[in-house]
N, C-alpha and C positions, 0 to 999 in steps of 0.2 A: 504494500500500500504506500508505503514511506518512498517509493522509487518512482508508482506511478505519479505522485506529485510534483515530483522532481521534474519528472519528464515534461507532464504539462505546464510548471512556470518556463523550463528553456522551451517550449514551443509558443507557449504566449510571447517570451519578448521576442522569439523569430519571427513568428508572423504578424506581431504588434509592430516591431519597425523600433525604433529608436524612442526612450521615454523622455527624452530632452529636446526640446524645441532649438534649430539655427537662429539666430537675428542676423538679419543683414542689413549694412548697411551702406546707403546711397555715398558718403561719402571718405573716403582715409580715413584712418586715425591719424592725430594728429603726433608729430613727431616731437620729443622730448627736447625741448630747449638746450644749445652746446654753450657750454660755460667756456667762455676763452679768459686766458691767465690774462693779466692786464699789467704783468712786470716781468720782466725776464730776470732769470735766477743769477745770484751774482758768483762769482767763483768759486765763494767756500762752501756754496749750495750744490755744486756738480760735481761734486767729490764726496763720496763716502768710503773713508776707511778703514779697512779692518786690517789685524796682523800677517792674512794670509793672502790679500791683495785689497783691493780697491774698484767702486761700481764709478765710471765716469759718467756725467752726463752729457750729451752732444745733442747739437740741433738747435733750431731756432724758436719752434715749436709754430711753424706757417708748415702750410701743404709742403708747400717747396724743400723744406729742411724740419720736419718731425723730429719730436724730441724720442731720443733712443736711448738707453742707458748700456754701456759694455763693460763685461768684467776684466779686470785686467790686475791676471795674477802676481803676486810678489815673486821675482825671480830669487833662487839659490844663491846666498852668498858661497863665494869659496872657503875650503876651510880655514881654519890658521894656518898662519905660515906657509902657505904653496905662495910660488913668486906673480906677481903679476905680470899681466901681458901687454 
């Protein structure tokens, strides 16, 4: 009995179609306002660093020149005492 219920709620919502009505609507949604920076970052701003290198920041932040950030690892000192080149 418990199986034949079953059976007929999954054939109700098949043959019932979708219990949630579409809205449609006649025009866009409208798009989220672009916040643009109104100061460009000053040098001590495009620099974050840590022991093991450092995130720069580059760009202008126009189309033309997007601001990007690159990591740029701390290179290996040599050890003591080997000669320099």
């Amino acid at each position: 009995m418990h199986r034949f219920r079953a059976l007929a709620a999954v054939l109700a919502v098949l043959i019932g179609g979708c219990t949630t009505a579409r809205i449609s609507s006649d025009s866009p949604a409208a798009s989220p306002a672009v916040s643009v920076p109104t100061t460009t970052p000053t040098p001590e701003q495009r620099v974050v660093a840590y022991p093991h290198g450092s995130w720069l920041l580059f760009g202008d932040g126009v189309p033309g020149s997007p601001y990007r950030w690159v990591w740029l690892p701390r290179t290996a000192s040599p050890p003591p005492g080997s000669p320099a080149r």
